[in-house]
VMD Tcl script that builds the backbone (N, CA, C; Angstrom):
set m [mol new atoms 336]
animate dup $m
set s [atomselect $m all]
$s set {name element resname resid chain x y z} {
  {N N UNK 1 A 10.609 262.562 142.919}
  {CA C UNK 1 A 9.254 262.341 142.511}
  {C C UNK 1 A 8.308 262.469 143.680}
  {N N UNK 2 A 9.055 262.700 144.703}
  {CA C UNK 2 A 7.651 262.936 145.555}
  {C C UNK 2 A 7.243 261.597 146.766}
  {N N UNK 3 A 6.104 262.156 147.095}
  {CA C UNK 3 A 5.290 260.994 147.386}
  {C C UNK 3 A 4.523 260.266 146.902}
  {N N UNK 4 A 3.610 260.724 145.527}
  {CA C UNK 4 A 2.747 260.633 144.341}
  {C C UNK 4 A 3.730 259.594 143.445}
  {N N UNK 5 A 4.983 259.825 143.428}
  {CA C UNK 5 A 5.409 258.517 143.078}
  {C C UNK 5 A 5.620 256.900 143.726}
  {N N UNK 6 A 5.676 257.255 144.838}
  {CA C UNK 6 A 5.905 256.446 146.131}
  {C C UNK 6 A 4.741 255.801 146.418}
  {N N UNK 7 A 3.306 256.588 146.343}
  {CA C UNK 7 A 1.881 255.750 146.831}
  {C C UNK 7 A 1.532 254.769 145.210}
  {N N UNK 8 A 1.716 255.197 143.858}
  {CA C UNK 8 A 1.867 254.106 142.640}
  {C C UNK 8 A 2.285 253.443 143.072}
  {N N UNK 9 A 3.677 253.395 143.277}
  {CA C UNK 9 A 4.160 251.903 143.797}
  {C C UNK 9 A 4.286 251.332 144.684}
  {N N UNK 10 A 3.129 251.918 145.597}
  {CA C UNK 10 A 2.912 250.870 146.943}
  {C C UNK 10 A 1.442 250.449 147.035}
  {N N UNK 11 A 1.097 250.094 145.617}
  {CA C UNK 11 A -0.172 249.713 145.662}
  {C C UNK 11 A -0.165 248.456 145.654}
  {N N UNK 12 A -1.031 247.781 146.198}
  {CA C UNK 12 A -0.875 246.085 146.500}
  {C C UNK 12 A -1.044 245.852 144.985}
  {N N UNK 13 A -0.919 244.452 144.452}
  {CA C UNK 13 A -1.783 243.605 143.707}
  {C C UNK 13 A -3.293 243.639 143.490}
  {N N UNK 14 A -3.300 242.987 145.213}
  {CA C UNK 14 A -4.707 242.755 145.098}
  {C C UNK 14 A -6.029 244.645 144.835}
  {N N UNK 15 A -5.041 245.610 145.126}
  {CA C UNK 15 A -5.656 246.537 144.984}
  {C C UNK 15 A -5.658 246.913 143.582}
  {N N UNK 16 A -4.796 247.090 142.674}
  {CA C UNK 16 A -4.955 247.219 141.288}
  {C C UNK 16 A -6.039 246.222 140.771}
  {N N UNK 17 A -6.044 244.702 141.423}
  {CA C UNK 17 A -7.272 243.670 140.536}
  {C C UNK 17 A -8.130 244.804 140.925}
  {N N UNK 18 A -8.808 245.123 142.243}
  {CA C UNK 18 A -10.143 245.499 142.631}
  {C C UNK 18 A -10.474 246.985 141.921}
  {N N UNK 19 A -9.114 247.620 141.367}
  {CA C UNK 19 A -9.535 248.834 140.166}
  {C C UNK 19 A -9.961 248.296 139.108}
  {N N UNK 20 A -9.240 247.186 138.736}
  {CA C UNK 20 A -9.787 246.521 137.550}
  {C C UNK 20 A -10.870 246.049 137.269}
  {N N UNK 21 A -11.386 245.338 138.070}
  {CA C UNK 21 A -12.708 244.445 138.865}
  {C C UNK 21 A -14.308 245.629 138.510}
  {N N UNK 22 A -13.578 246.722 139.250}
  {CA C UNK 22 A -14.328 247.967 139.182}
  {C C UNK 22 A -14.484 248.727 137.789}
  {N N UNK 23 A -13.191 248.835 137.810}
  {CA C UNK 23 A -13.342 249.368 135.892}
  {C C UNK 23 A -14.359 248.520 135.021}
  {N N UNK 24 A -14.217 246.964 135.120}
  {CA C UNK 24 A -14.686 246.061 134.425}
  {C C UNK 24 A -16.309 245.869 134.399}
  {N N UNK 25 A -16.948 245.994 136.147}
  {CA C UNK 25 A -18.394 246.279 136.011}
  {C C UNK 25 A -19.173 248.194 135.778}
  {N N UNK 26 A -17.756 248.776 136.246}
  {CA C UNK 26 A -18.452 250.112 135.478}
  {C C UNK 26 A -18.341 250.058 133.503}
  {N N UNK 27 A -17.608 249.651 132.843}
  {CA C UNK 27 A -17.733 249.153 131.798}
  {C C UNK 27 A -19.119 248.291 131.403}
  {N N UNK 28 A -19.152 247.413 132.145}
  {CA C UNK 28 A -19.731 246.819 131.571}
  {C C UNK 28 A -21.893 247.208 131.807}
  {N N UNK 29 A -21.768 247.816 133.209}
  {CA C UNK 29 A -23.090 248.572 133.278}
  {C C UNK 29 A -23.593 249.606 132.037}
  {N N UNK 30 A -22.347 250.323 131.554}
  {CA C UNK 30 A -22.212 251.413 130.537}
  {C C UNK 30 A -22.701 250.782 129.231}
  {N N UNK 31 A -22.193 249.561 129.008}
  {CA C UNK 31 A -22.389 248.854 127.752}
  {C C UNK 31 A -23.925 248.167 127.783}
  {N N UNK 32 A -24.751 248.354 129.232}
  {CA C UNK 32 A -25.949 247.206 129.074}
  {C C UNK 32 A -26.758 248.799 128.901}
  {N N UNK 33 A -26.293 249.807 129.564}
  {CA C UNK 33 A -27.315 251.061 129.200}
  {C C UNK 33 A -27.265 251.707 127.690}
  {N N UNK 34 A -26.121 251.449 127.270}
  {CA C UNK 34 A -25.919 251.563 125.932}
  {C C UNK 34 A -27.190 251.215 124.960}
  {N N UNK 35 A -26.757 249.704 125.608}
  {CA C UNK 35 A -27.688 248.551 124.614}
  {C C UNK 35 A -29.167 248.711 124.735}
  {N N UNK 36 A -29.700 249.338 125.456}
  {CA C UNK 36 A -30.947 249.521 125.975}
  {C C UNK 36 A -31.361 250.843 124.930}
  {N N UNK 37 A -30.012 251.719 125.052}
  {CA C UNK 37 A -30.528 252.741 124.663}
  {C C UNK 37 A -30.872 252.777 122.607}
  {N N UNK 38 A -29.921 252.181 122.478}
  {CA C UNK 38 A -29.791 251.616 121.024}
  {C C UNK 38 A -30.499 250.592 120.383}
  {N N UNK 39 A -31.530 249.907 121.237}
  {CA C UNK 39 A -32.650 249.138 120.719}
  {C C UNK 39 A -33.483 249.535 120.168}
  {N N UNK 40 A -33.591 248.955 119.361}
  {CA C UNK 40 A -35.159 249.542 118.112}
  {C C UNK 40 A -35.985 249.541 118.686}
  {N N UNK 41 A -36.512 248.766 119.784}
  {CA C UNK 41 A -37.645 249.052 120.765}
  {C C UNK 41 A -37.422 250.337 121.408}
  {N N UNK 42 A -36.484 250.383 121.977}
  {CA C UNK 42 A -36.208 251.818 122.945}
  {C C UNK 42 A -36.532 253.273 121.740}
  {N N UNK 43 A -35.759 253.019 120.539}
  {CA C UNK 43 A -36.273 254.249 119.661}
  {C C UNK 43 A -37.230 254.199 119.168}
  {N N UNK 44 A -38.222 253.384 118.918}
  {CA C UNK 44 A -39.461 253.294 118.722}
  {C C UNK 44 A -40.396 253.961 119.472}
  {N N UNK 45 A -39.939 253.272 120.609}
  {CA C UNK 45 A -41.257 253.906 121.931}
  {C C UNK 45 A -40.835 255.637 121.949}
  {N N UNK 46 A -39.645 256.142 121.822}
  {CA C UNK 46 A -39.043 256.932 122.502}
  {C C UNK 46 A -39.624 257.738 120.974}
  {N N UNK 47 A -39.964 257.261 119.537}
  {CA C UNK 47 A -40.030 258.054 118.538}
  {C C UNK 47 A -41.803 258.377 118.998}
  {N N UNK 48 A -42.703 257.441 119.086}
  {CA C UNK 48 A -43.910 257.423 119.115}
  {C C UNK 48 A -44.174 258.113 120.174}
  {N N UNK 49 A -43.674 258.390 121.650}
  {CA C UNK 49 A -43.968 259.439 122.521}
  {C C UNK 49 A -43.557 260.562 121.868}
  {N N UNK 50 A -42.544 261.066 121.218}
  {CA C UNK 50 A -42.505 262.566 120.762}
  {C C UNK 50 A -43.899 262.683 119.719}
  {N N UNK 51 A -43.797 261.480 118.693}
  {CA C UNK 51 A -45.053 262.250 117.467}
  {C C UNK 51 A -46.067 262.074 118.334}
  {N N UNK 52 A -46.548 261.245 119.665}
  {CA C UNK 52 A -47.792 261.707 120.374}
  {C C UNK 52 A -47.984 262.450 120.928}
  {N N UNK 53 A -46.738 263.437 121.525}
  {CA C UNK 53 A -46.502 264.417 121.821}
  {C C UNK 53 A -46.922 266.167 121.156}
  {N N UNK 54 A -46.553 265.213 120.079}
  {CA C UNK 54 A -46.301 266.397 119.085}
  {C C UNK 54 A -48.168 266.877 118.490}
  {N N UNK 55 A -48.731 265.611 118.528}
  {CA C UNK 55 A -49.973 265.633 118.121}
  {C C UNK 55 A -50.967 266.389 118.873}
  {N N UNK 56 A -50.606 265.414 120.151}
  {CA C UNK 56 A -51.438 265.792 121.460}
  {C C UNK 56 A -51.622 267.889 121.355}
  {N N UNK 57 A -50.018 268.307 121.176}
  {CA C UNK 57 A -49.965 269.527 121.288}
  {C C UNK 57 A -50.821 270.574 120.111}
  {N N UNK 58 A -50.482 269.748 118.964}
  {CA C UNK 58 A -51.426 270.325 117.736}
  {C C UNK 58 A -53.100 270.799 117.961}
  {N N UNK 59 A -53.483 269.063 118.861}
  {CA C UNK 59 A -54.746 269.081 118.625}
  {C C UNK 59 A -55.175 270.047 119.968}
  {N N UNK 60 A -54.574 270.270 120.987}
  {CA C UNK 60 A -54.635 271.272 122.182}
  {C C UNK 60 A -55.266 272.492 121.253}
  {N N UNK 61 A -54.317 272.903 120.438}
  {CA C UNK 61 A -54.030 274.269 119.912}
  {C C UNK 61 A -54.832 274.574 118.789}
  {N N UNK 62 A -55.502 273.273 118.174}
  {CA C UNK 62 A -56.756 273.304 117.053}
  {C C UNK 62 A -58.138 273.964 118.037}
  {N N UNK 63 A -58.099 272.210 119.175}
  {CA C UNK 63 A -59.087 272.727 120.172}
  {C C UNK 63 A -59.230 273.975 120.280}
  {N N UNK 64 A -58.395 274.944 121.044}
  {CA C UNK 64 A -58.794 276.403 121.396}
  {C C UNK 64 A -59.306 276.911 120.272}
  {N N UNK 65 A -58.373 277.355 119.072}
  {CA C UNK 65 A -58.459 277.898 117.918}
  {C C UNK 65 A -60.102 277.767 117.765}
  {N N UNK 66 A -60.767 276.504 117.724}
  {CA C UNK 66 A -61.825 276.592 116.720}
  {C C UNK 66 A -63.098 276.589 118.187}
  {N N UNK 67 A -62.567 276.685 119.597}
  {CA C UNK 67 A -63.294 276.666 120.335}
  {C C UNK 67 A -63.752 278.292 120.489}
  {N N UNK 68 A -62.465 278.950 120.010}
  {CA C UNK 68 A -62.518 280.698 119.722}
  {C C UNK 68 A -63.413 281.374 118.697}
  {N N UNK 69 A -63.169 280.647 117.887}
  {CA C UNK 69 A -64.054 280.632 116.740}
  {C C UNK 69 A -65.439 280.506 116.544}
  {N N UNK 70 A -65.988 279.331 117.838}
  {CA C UNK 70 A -67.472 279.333 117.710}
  {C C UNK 70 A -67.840 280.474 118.977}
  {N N UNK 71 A -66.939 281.012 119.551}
  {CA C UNK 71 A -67.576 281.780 120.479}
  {C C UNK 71 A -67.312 283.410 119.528}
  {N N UNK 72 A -67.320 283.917 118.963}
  {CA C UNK 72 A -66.582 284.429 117.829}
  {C C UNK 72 A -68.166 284.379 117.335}
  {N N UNK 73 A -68.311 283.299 116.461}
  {CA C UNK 73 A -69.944 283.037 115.621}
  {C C UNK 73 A -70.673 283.440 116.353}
  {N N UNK 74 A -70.500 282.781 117.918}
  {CA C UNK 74 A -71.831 282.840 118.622}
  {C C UNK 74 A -72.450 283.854 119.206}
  {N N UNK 75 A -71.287 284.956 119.116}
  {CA C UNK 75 A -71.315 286.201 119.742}
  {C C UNK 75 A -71.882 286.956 118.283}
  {N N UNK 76 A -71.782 287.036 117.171}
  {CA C UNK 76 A -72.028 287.421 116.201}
  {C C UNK 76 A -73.761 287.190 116.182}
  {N N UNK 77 A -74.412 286.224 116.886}
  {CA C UNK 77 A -75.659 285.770 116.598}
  {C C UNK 77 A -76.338 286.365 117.923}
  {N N UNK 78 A -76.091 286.653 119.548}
  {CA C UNK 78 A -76.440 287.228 120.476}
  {C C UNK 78 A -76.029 288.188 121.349}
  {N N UNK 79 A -77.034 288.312 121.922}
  {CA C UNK 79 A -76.515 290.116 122.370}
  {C C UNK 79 A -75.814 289.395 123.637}
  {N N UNK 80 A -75.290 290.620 124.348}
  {CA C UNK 80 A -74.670 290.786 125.781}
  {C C UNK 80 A -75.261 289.483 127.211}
  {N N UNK 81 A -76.973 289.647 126.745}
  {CA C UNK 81 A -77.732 288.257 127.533}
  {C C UNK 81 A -77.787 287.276 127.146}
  {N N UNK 82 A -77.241 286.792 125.854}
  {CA C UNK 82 A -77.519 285.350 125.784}
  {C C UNK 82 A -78.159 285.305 124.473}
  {N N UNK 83 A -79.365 286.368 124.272}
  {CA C UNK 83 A -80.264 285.709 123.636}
  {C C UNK 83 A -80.687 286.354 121.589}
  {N N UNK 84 A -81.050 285.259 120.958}
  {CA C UNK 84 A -80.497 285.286 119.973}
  {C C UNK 84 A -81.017 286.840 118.869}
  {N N UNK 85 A -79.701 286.225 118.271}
  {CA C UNK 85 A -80.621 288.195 117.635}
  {C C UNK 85 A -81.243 288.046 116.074}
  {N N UNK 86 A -82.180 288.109 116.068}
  {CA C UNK 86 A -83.155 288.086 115.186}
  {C C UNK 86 A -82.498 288.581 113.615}
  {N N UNK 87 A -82.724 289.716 113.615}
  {CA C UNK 87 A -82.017 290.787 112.625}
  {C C UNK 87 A -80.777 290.018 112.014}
  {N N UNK 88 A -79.897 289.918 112.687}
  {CA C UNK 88 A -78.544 288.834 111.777}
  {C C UNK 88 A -78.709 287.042 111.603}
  {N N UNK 89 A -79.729 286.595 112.475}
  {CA C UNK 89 A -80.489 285.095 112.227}
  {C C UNK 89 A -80.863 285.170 110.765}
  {N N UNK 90 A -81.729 285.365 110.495}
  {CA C UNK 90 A -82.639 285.414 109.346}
  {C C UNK 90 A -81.821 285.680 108.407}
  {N N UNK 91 A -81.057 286.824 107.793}
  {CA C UNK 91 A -80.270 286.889 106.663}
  {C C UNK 91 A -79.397 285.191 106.312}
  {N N UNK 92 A -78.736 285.064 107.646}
  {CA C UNK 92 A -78.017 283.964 108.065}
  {C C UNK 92 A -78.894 282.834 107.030}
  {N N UNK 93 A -79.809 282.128 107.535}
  {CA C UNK 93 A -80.279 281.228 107.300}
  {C C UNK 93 A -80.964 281.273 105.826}
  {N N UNK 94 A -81.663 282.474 105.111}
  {CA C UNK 94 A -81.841 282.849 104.698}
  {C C UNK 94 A -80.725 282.511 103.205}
  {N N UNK 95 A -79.134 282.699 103.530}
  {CA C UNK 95 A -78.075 282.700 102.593}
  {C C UNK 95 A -77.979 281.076 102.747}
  {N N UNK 96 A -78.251 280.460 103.628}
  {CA C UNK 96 A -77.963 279.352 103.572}
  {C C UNK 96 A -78.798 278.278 103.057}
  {N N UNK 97 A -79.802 278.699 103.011}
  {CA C UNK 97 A -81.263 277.958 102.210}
  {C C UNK 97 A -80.677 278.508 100.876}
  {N N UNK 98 A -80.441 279.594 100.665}
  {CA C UNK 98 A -79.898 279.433 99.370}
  {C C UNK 98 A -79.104 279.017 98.650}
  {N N UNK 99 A -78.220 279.022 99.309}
  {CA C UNK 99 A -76.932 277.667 98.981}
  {C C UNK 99 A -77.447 276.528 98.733}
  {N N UNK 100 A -78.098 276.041 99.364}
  {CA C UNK 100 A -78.534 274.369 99.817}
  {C C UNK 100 A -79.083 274.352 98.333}
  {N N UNK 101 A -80.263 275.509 98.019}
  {CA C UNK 101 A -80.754 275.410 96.871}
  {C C UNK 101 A -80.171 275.484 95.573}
  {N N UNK 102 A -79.350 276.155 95.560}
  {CA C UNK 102 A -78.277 276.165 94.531}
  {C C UNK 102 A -77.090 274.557 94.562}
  {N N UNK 103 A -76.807 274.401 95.147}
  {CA C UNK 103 A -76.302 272.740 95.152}
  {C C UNK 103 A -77.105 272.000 95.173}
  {N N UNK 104 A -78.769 271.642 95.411}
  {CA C UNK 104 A -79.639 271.120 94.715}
  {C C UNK 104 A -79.797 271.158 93.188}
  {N N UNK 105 A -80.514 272.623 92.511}
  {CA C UNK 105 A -80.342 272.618 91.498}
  {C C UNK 105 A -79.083 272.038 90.464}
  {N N UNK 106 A -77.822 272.152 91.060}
  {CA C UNK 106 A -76.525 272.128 90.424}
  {C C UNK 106 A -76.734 270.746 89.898}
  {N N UNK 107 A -76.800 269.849 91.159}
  {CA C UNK 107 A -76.969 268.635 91.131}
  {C C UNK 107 A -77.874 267.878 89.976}
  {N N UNK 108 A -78.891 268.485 90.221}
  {CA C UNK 108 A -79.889 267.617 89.337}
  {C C UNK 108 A -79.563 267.871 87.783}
  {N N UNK 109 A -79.054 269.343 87.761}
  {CA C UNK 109 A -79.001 269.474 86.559}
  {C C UNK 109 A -77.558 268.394 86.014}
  {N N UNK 110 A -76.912 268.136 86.556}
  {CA C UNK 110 A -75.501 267.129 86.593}
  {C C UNK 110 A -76.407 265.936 85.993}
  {N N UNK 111 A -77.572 265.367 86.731}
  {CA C UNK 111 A -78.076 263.888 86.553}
  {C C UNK 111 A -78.379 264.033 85.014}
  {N N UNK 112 A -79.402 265.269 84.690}
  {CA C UNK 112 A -80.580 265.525 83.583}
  {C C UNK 112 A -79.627 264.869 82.669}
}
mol reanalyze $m
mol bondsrecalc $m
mol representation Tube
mol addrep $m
């Protein structure tokens, strides 16, 4: 058998307790991280950082979207300098007074 059989059995006592000793607080560290990890507090916090996560990222990605969007409109309403363009204003506002007026009328006629 060797020497590999020879150093097994020339291990003290007291050296097998201190594997044991060792086994026993690496065990038992394993079992307190366990427990930590398996607390309803720990999955709680750990659930509510992902859906804030998850939100945070949504509303990033709304932000741009509709920040694209008014530059999009706004470019639709002025030229190259800035400044506003007449010709597509007026129709604009124009459709929209009419709306307003038409959900006025709608309305009242609802009360009559």
């Amino acid at each position: 058998m060797g020497k590999a059989g020879t150093d097994k059995a020339a291990r003290t006592t007291a050296q097998i307790e201190a594997d044991i000793a060792r086994t026993r607080t690496q065990l038992a560290t394993t079992l307190d991280e366990l427990a930590v990890r398996v607390h309803p507090s720990t999955i709680a916090a750990q659930t509510r950082a992902k859906v804030l996560g998850a939100v945070e990222q949504k509303a990033g990605r709304a932000y741009v979207a509709a920040s694209g969007a008014v530059e999009q409109l706004k470019a639709q309403f002025t030229d190259e300098k800035g400044q506003p363009r007449k010709e597509r204003i007026v129709p604009a506002a124009l459709v929209g007074v009419g709306v307003l007026l038409l959900v006025a009328s709608v309305r009242r006629r609802k009360r009559a």
